[in-house]
Backbone as a ProteinNet text record, in pm:
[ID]
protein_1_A
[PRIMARY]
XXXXXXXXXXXXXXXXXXXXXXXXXXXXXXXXXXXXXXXXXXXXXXXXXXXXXXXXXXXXXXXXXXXXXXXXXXXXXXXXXXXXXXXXXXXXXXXXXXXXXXXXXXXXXXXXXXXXXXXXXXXXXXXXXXXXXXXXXXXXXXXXXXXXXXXXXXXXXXXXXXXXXXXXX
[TERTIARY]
27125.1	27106.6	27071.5	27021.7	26972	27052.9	27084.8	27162.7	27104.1	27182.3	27115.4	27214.9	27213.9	27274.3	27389.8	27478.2	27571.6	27647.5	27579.4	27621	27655	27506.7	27485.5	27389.4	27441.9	27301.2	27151.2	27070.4	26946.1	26895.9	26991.7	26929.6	27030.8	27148.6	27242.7	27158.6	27129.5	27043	26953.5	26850.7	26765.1	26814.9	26926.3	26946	27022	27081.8	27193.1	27077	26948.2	26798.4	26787.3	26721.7	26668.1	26758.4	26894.8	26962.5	26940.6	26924.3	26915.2	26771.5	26696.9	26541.2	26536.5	26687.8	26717	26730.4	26843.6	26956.5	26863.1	26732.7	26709.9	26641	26642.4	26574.8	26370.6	26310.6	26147.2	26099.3	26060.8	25952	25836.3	25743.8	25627	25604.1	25477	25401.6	25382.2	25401.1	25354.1	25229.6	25106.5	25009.9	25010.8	25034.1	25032.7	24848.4	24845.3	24734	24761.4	24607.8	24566.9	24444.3	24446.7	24331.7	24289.4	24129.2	24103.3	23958.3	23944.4	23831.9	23694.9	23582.7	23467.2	23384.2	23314	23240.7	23068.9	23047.9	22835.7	22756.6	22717.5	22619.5	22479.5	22406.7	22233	22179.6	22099.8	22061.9	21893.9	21850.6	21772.5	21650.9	21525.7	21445.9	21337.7	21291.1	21227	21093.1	21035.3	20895.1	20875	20732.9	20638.9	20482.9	20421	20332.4	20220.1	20139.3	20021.2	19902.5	19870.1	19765.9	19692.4	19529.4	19413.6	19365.8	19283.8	19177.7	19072.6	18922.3	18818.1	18784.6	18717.5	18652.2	18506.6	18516.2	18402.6	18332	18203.8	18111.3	18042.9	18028.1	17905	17757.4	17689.1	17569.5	17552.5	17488.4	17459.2	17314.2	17295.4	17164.1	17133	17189.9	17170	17284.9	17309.3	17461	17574.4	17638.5	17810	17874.1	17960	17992.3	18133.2	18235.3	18394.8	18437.8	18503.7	18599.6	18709.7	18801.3	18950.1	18991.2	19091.8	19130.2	19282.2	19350.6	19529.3	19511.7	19640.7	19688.4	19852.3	19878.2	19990.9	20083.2	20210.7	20290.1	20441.7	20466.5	20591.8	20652.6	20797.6	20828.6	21024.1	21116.4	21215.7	21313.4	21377.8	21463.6	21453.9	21457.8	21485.5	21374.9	21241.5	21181.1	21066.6	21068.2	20912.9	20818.4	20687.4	20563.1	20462.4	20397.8	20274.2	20118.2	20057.8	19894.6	19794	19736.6	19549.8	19470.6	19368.3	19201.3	19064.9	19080.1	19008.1	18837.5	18727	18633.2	18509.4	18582.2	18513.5	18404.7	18317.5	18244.3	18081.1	18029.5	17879.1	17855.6	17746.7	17753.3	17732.1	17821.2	17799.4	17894.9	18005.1	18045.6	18170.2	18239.7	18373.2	18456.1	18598.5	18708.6	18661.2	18562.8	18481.7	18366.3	18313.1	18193.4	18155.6	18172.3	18164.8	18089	18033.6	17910.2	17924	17831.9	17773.5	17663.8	17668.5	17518.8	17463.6	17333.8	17242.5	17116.8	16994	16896.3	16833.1	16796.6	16657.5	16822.4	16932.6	17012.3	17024.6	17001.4	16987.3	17134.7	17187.1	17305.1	17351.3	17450.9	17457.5	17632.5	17648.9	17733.9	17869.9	17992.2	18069	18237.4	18313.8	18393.6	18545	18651.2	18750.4	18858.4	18981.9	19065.6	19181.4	19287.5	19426.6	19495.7	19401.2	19443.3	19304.8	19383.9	19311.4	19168.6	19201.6	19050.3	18998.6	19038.7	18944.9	18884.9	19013.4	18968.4	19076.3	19154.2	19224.4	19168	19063.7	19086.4	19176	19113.1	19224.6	19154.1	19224.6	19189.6	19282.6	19236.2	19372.5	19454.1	19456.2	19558.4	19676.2	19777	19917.3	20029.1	20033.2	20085.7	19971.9	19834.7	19714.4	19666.3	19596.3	19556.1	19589.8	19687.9	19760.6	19833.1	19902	19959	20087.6	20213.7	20363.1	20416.3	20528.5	20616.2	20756.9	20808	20931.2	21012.2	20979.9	20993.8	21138.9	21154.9	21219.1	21263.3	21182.4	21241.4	21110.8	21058.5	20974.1	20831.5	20706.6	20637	20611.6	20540.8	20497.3	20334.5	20315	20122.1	20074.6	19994.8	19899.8	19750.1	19681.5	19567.2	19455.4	19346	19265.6	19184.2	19119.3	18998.7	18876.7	18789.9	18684.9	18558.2	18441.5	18351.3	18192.8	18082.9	17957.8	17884.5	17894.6	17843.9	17665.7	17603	17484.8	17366.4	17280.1	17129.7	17095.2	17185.1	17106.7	17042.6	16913.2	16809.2	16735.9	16867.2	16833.2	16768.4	16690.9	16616.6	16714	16682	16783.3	16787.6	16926.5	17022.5	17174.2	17188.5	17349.3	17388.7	17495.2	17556.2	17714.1	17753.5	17889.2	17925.1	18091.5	18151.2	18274.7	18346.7	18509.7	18596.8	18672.9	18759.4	18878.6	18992.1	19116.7	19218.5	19288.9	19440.4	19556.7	19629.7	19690.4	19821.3	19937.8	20039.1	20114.8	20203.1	20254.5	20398.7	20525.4	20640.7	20696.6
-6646.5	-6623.6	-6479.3	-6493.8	-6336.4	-6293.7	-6168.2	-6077.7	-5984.3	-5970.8	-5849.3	-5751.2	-5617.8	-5513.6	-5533	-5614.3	-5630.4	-5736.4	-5780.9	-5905.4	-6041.7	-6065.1	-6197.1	-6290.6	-6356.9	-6478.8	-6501.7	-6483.2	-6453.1	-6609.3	-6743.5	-6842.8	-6837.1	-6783.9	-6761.7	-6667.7	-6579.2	-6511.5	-6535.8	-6630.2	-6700.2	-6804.6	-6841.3	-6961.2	-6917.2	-6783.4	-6703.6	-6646.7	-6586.8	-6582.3	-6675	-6802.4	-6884.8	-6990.4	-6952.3	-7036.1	-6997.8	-6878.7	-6868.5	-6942.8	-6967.4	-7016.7	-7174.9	-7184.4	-7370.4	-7439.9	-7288.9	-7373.2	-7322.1	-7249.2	-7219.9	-7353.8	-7356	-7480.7	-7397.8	-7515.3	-7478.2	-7489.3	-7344.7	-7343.1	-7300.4	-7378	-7338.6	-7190	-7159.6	-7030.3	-6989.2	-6894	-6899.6	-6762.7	-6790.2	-6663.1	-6572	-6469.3	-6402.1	-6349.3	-6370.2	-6412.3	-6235.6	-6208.9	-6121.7	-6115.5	-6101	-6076.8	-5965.3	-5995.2	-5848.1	-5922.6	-5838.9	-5877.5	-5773.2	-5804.2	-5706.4	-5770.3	-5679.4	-5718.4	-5759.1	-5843.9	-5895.6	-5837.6	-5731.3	-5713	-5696.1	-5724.3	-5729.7	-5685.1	-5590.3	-5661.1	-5658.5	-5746.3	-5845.4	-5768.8	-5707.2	-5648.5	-5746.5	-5721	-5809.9	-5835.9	-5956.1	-5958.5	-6074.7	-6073.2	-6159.7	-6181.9	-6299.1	-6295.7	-6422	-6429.6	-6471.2	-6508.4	-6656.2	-6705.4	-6755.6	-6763.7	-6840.3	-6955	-7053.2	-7146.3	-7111.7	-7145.2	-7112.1	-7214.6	-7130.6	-7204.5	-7203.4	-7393	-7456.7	-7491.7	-7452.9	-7542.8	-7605.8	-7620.1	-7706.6	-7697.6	-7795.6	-7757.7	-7721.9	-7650.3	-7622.2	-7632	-7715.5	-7746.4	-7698.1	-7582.1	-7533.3	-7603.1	-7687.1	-7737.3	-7714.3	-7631.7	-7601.4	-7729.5	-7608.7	-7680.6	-7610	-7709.1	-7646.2	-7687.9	-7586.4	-7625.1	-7571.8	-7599	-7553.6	-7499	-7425	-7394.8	-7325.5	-7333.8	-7294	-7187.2	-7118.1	-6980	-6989	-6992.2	-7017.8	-6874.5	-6907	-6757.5	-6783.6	-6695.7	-6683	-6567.8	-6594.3	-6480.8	-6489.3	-6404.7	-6399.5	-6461.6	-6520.5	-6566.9	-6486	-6465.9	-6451.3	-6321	-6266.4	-6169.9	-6238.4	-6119.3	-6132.8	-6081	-6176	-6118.4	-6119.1	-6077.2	-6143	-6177.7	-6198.3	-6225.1	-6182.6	-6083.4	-6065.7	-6079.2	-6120.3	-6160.8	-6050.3	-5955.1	-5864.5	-5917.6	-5815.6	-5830.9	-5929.2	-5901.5	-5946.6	-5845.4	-5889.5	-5763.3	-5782.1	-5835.9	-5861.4	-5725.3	-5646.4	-5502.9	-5535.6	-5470.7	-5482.1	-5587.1	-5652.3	-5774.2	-5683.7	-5787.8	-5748.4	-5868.9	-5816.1	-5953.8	-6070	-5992.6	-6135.9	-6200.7	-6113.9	-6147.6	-6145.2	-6255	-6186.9	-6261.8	-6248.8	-6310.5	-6290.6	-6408.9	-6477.7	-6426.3	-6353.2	-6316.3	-6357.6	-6416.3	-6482.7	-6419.2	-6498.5	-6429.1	-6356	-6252.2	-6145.9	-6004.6	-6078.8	-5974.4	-6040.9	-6167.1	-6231.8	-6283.7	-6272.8	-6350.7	-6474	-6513.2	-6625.4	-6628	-6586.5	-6578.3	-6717	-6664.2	-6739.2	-6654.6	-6748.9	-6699.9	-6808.4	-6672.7	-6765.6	-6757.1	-6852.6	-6852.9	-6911.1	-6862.3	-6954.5	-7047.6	-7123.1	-7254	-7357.1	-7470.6	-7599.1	-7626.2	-7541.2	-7536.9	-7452.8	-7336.1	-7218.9	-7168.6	-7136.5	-7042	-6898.4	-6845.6	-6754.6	-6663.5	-6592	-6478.7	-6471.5	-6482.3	-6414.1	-6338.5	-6203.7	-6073.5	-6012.7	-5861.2	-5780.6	-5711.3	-5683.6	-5581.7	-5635.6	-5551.8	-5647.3	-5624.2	-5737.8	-5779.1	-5797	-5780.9	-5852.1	-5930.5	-5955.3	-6070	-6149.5	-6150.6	-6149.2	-6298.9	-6335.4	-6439.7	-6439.4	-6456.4	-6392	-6551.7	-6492.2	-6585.8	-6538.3	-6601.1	-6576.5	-6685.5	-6549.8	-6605.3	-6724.6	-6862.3	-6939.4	-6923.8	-6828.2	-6882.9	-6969	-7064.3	-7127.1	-7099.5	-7183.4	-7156.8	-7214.3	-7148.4	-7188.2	-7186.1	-7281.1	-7286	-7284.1	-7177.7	-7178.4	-7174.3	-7236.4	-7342.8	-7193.1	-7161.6	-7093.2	-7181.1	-7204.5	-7254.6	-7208.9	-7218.5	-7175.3	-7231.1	-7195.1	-7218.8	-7136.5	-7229.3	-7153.5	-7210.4	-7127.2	-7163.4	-7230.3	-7291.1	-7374.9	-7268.1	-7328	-7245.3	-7115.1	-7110.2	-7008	-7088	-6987.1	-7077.5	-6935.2	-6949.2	-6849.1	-6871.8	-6804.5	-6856.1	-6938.1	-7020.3	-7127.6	-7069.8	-7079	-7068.2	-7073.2	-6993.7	-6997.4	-6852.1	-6895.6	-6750.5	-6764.6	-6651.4	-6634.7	-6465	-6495.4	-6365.2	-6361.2	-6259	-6239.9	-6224.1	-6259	-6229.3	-6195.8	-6101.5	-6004.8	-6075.6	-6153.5	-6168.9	-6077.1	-6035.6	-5940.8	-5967.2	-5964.3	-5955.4	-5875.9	-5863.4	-5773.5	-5741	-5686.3	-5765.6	-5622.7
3207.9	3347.5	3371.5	3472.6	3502.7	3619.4	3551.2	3687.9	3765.1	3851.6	3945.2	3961.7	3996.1	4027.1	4050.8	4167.5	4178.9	4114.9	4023.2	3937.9	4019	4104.7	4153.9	4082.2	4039.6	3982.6	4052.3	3974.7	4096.1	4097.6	4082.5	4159.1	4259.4	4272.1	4397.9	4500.5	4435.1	4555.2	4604.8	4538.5	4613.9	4713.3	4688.2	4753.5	4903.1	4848.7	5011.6	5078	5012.3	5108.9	5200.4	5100.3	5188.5	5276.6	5259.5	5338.1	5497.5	5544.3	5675.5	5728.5	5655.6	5689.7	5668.1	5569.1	5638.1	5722.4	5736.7	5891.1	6030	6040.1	6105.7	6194.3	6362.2	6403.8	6396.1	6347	6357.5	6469.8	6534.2	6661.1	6595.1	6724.5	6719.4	6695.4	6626.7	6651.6	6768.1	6838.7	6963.9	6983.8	7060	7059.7	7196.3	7197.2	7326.1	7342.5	7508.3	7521	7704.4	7667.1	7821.3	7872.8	8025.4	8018	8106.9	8145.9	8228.5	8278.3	8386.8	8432.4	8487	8511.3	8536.2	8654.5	8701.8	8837.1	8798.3	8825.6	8772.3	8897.1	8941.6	9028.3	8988.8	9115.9	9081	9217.8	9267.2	9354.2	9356.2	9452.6	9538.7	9583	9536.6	9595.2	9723.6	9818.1	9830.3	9795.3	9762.5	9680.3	9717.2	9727.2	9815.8	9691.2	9683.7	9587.6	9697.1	9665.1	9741.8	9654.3	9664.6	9557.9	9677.1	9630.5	9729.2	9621	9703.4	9682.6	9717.7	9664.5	9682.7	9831.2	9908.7	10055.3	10050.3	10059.2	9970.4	10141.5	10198.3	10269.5	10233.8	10116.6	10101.9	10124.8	10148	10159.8	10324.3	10372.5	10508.4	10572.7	10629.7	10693.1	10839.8	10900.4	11009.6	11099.4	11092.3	11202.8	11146.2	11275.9	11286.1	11122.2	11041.7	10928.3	10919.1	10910.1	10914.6	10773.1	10704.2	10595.3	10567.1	10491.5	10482.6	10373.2	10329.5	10186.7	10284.4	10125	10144.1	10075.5	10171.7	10064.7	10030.4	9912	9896.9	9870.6	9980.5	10003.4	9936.6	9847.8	9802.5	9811.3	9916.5	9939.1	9910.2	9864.3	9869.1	10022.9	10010.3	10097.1	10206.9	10362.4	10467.3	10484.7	10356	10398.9	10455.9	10616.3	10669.2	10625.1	10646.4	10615.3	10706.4	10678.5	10702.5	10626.3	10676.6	10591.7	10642.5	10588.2	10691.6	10539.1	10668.3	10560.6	10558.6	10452.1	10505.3	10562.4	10563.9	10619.1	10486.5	10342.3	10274.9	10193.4	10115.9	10049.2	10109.5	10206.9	10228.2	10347.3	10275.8	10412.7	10564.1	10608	10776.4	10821.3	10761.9	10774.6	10813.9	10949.8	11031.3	10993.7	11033.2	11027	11192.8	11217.9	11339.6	11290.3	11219.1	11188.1	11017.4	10942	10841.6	10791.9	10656.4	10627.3	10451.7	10424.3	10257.4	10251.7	10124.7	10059.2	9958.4	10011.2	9962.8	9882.1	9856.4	9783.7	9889.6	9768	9881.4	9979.9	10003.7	10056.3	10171	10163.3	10341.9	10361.2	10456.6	10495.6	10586.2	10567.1	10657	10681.9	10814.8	10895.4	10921.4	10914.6	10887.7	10957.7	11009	11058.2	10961.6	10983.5	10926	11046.9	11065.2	11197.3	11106	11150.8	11146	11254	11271	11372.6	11384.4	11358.2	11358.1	11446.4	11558.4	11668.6	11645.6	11549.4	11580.1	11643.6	11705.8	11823.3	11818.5	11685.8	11682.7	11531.9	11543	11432.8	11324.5	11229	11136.3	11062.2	11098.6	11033.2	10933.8	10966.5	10892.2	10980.6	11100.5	11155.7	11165.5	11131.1	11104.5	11264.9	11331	11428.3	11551.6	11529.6	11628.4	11583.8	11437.1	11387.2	11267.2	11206.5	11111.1	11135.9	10999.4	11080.8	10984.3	11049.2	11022.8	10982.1	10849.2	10894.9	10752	10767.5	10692.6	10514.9	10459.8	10290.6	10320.8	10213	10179.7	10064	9968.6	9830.1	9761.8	9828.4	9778.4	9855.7	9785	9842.8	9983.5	10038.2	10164.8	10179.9	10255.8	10267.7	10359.4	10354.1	10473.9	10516.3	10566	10575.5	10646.2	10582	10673.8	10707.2	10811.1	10894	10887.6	10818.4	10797.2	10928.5	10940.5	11041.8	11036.6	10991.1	10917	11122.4	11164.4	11333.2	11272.8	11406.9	11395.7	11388.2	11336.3	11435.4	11323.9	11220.1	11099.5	10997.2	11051.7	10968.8	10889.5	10751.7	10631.9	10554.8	10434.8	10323.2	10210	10176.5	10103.9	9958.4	9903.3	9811.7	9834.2	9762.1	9722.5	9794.6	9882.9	9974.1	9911.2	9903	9832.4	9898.9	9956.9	9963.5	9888.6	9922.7	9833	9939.7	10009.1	10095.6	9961.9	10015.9	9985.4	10093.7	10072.6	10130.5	10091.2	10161.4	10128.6	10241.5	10165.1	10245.8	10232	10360.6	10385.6	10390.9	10355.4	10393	10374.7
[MASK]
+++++++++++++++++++++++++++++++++++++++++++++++++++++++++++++++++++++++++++++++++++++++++++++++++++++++++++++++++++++++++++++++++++++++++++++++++++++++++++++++++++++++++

């Protein structure tokens, strides 16, 4: 047998060890747990984005010819905007009067409106001819009115301008 220092049997001493870890009752492990917390901020600029469709007349044979195209407005939740249509790129051409250029430099006159009768301008000055309204989040659409008036009798081809939408918010 093997002794120990004080001349205890070292399977006695193993056994006066592990006796307290007999009689002991078994609990669970238990994990201590904390916490803490932090703040997520962002904020919200407002931004507005604006896509067109091409405004198609067609062929034009001298009589009053109306056509339509959308502009689609995306703007942040609760921001106002608005929309103007500038004068376009054909020389001499106004947000009343504006005009397609054709061969030779010839033009042919054409008006655009934001309302179904056309009878309201739509230009660029923002709060006279402009036309307002307020971002959702999603898009929103809005219809220009196009109008090639009667009685121009231009040299025949192909007339094309660029109108610039531009909004404002």
């Amino acid at each position: 047998m093997l002794w120990l220092k004080r001349n205890i049997p070292y399977p006695l001493l193993v056994a006066l060890l592990a006796a307290p870890m007999l009689d002991a009752p078994s609990q669970p492990a238990s994990a201590a747990t904390a916490t803490g917390t932090f703040q997520v901020t962002a904020t919200v600029q407002a931004t507005c984005l604006i896509s067109a469709n091409p405004l198609a007349f067609g062929t034009y044979t001298g009589t009053q010819t109306d056509a339509t195209t959308t502009l689609a407005v995306t703007c942040t939740n609760t921001t106002p905007y608005t929309v103007g249509l500038d004068a376009g790129t054909a020389t001499g051409a106004t947000v009343t009067t504006r005009r397609m250029t054709g061969p030779a430099s010839a033009f042919l006159n054409y008006a655009l409106f934001s309302d179904s009768a056309r009878t309201i301008n739509w230009g660029n000055t923002v709060g006279t001819n402009t036309v307002a309204g307020t971002g959702s989040g999603a898009a929103q659409t809005l219809t220009v009115y196009g109008r090639v008036p009667a009685a121009q009798f231009v040299a025949p081809g192909a007339y094309v301008d660029t109108i610039t939408a531009t909004i404002t918010f």
